[in-house]
C-alpha positions in Angstrom: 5.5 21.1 0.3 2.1 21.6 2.1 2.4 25.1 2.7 2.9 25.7 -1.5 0.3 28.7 -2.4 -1.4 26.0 -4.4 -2.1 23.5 -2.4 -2.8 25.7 0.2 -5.5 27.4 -1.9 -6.6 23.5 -2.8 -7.4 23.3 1.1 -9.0 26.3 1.5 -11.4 26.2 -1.1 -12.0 22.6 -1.8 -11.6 20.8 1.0 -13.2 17.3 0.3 -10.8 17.5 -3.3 -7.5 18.1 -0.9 -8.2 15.0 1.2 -8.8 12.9 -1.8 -5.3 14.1 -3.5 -3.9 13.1 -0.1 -5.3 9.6 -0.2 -4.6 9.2 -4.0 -1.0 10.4 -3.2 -0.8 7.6 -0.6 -2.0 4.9 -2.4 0.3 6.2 -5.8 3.1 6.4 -3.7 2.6 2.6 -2.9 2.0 1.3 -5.8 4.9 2.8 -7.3 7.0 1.5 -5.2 5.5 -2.0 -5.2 6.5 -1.7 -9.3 9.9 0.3 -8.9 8.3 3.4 -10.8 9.1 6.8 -9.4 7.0 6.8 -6.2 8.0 10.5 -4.9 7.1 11.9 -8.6 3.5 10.4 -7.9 3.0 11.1 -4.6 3.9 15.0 -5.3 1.9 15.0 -8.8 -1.0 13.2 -6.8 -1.5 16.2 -4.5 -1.5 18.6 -7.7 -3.8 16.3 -10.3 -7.1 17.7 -8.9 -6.7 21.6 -8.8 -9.0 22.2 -11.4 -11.5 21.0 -9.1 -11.2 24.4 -7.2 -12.9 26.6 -9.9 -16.4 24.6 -9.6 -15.4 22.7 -6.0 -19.4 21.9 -5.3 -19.9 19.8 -8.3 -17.5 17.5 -7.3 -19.0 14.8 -4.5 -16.3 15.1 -2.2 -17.1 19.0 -1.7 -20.6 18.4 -1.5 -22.4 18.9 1.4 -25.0 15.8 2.8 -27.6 16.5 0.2 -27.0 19.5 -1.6 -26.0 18.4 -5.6 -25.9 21.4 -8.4 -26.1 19.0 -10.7 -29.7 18.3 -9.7 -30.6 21.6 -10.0 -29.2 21.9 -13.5 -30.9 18.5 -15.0 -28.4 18.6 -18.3 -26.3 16.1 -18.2 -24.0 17.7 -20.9 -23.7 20.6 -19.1 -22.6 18.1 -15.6 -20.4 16.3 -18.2 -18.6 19.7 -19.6 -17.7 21.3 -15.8 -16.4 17.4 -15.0 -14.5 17.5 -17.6 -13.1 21.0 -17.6 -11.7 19.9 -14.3 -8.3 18.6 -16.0 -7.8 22.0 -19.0 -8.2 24.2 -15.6 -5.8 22.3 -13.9 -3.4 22.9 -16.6 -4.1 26.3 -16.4 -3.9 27.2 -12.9 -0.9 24.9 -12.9 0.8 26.8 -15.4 -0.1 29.7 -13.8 1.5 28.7 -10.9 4.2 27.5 -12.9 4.4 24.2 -11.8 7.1 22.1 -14.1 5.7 20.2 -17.1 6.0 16.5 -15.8 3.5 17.4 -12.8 1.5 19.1 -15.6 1.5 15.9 -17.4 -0.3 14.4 -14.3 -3.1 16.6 -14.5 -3.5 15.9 -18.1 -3.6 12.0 -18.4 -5.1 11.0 -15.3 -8.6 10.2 -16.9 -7.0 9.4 -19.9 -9.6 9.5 -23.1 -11.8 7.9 -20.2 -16.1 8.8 -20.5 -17.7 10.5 -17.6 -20.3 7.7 -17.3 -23.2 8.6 -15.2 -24.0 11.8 -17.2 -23.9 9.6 -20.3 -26.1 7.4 -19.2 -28.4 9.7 -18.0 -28.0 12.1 -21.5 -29.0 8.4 -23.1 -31.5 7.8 -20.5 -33.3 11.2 -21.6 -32.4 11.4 -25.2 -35.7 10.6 -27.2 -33.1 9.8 -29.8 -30.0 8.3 -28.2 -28.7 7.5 -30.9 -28.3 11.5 -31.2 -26.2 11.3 -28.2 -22.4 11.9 -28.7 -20.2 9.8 -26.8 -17.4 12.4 -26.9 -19.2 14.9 -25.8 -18.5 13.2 -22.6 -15.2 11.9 -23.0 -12.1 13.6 -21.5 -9.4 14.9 -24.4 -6.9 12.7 -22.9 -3.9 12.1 -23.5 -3.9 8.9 -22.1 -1.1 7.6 -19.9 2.0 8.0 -21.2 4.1 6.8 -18.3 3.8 4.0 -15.8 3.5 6.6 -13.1 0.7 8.5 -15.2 -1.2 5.3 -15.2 -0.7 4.6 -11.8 -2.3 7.5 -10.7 -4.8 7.4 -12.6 -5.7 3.7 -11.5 -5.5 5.0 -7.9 -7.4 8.0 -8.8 -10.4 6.2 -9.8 -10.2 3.3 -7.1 -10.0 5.8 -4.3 -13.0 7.7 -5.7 -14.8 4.5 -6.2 -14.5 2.9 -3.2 -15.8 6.7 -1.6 -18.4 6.8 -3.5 -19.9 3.1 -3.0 -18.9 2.4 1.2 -18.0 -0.7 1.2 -18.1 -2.4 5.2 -15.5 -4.9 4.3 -12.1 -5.7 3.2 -13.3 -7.6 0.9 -15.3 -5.2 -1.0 -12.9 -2.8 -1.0 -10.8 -5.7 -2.6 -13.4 -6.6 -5.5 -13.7 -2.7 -6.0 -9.9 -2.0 -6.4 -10.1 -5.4 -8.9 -13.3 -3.8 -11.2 -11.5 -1.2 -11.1 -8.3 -2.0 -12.2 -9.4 -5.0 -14.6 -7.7 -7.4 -13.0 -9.1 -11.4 -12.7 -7.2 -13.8 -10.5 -5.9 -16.8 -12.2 -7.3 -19.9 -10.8 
């Protein structure tokens, strides 16, 4: 329900993060139903997978205002990589808090999976007079990864919603090769 203390909390203090877990929730909910998987289970963990967002809401693009990234002003890209990450053990926090039940808990947990946050990796490696001194999982998330198809599926439309944010694509089309990048998939020919 929209009105739940969470998600209206989720509104009120990260805007940009609420509107994203309303798109993801759409697209889950499709995609679920395209594959016979639970479809209301997603859309309702959808709306939930991002609350850890709310303790650190401006270092998360969608929150950001034109311009303004406190990432720039911190220049560490292991500490970037560490509030990123703590995104999803905060979420399982505030969702056990709010005692959300363990399935939609589960959500919050696998939807990067064991996945790396990328761009601060790079730019640790970028930096690193040594990179071989650079530790990969410093960066990674603890996972699990998805253990269901509906975990997966969120997490797939998790990252192609972002994605396709992030980038602007003017066509269909990108959109299209985006969502396939994404999602690994190559057309047989």
């Amino acid at each position: 329900q929209p009105n739940q203390a969470l998600l209206q909390r989720l509104l009120r203090e990260a805007p940009g993060t609420y509107q994203h877990s309303l798109q993801v929730a759409n697209l889950s909910e499709q995609a679920a139903l395209a594959v016979g998987a639970n479809a209301q289970l997603v859309r309702v963990a959808a709306l939930y997978h991002d609350i850890g967002k709310m303790l650190n809401p401006a270092f998360f693009i969608e929150n950001q205002a034109e311009g303004v990234n406190p990432h720039d002003q911190l220049n560490d890209p292991a500490r970037s990589a560490a509030i990123i990450l703590s995104h999803v053990p905060d979420g399982d926090r505030l969702a056990r808090q709010y005692q959300l039940p363990a399935r939609i808990r589960d959500f919050i947990l696998e939807h990067h999976g064991t996945t790396v946050v990328g761009y601060f990796y790079k730019q640790a490696l970028d930096q690193a007079e040594e990179p071989d001194a650079v530790d990969i999982d410093e960066f990674r998330y603890a996972g699990p990864r998805p253990r269901s198809r509906e975990t997966a599926i969120l997490m797939l439309a998790d990252t192609c919603e972002s994605t396709v944010r992030a980038r602007k694509p003017t066509t269909r089309q990108q959109i299209a090769n985006i969502v396939d990048e994404m999602v690994g998939w190559t057309p047989l020919i």
